[in-house]
C-alpha positions as MATLAB code, in Angstrom:
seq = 'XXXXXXXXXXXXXXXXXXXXXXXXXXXXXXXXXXXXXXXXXXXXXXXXXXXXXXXXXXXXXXXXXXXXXXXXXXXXXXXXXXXXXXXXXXXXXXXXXXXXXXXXXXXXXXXXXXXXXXXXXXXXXXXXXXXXXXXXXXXXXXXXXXXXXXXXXXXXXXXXXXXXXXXX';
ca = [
     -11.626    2.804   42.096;
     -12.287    6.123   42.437;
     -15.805    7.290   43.690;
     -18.081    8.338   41.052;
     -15.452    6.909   38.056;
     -16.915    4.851   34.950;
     -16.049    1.867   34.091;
     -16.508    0.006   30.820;
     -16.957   -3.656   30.110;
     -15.951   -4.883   26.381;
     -16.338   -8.068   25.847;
     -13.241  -10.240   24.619;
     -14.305  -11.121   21.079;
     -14.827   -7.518   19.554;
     -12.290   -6.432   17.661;
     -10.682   -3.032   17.462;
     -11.784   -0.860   14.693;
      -9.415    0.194   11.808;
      -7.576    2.980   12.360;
      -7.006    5.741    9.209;
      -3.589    7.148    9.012;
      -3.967    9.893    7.006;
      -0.498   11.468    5.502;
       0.181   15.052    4.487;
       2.844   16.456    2.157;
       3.515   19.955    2.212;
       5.690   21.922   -0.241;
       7.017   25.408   -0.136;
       4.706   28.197   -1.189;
       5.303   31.410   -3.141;
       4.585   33.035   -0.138;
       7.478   31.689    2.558;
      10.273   32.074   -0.274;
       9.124   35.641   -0.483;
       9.562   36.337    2.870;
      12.721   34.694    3.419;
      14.100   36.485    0.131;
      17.627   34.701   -0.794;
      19.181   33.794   -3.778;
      18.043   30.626   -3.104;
      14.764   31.148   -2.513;
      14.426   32.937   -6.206;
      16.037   30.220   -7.903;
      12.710   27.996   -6.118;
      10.669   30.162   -7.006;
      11.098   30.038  -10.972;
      10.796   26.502  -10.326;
       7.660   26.113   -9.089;
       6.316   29.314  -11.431;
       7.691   26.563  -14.277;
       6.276   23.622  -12.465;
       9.491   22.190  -12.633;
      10.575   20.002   -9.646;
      12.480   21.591   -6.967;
      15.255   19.102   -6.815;
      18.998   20.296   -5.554;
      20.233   19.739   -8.874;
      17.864   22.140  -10.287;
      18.433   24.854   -7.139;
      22.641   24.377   -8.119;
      21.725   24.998  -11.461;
      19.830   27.942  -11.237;
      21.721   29.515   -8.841;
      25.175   29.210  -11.351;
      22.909   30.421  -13.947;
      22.160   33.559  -11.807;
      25.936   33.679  -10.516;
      27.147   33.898  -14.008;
      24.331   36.583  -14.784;
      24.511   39.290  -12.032;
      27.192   37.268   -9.046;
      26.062   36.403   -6.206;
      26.947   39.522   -3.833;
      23.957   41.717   -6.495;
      22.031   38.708   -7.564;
      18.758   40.913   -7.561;
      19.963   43.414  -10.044;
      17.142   45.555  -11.271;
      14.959   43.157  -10.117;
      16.354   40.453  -13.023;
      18.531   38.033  -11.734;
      18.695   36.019  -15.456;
      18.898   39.293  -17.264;
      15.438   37.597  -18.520;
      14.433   40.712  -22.032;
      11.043   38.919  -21.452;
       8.339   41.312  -19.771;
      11.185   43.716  -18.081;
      10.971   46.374  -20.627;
      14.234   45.973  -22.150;
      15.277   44.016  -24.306;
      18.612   41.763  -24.336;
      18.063   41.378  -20.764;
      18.752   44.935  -19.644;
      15.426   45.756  -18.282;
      13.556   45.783  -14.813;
      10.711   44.420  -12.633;
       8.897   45.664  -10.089;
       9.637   43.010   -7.524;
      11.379   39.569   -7.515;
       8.505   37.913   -7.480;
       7.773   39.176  -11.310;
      11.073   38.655  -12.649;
      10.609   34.503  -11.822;
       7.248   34.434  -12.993;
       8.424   36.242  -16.374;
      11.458   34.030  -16.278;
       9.939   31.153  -16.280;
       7.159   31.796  -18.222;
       9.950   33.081  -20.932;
      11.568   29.467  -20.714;
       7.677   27.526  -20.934;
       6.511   29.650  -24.340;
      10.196   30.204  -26.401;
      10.552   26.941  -28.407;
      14.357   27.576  -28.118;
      14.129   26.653  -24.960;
      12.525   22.787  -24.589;
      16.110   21.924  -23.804;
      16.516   23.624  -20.866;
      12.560   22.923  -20.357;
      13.530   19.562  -20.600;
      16.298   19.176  -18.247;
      14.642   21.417  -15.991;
      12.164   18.429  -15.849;
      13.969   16.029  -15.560;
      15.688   17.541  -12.277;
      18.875   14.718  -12.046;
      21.448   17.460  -13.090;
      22.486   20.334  -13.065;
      25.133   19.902  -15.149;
      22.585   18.353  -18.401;
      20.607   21.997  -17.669;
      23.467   23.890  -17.955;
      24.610   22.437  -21.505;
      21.043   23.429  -22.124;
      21.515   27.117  -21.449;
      24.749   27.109  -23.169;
      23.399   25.768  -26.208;
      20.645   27.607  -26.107;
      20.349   31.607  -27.600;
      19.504   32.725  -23.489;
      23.356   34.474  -24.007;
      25.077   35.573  -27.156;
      27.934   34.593  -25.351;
      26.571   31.035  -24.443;
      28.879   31.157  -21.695;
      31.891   30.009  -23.552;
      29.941   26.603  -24.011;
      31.043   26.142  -20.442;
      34.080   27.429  -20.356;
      32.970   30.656  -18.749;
      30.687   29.312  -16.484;
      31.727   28.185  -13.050;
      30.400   25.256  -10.830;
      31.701   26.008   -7.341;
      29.397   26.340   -4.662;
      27.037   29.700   -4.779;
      26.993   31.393   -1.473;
      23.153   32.188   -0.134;
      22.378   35.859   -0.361;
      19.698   37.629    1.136;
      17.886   40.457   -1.553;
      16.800   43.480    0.513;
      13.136   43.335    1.441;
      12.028   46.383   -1.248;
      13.110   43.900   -3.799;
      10.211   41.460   -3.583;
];
């Protein structure tokens, strides 16, 4: 032993206390999908504005939706990747925000308070597939068009695309 070291003498029949393991869950903020700024990151971001789960089906999803609304390579046109009319000034989808961050609060507030929307509102919370949400948008009055009822609207894999900073 080493001079001037403690020792301490337990006796054999105490027992150990309990030991708490806490857990923590953490989830993605507003703030870290702003300043990583992709395609994908927008597409979570009107998720968790609509309090909709963040599943990959529901990422796929929106990110077709946005593909088939602005492609992928100038996803953050004017600021409105849906071509949402709600909030941006213009009507029919043609108007602007002032940041990305806007245009998927506005979208997804537009999808909570438009009663022709609880389908997509519905699949969106469901978040098991992407394809049931996208019958939803087709069905639904989002595009004159409704996207050909699918025909026009293409499943293949959306590449990730940065937006340039000044957009969010």
């Amino acid at each position: 032993m080493t001079a001037g070291a403690q020792t301490l003498d337990v006796a054999a029949d105490i027992a150990a206390p309990a030991v708490s393991q806490e857990s923590y869950t953490a989830s993605t903020g507003p703030e870290t999908l702003i300043a990583s700024g992709t395609n994908e990151d927008w597409a979570k971001l009107v998720l968790i504005y609509g309090g909709w789960p963040v599943t990959s089906e529901n990422v796929t999803v929106m990110l077709q939706w946005m593909r088939e609304e602005n492609g992928p390579d100038n996803w953050w046109n004017r600021n409105n990747p849906l071509n949402n009319g709600h909030g941006s000034g213009g009507g029919s989808g043609l108007g602007s925000y002032d940041s990305l961050d806007t245009a998927a609060w506005y979208a997804a507030d537009n999808l909570r308070k438009r009663s022709f929307y609880t389908a997509i509102v519905a699949a969106l919370s469901d978040g098991t597939s992407a394809h049931a949400v996208a019958q939803a948008i087709w069905a639904s009055p989002w595009a004159s068009s409704h996207y050909g009822h699918g025909a026009n609207w293409t499943t293949s894999p959306v590449p990730v695309v940065p937006a340039p900073a000044s957009a969010w």
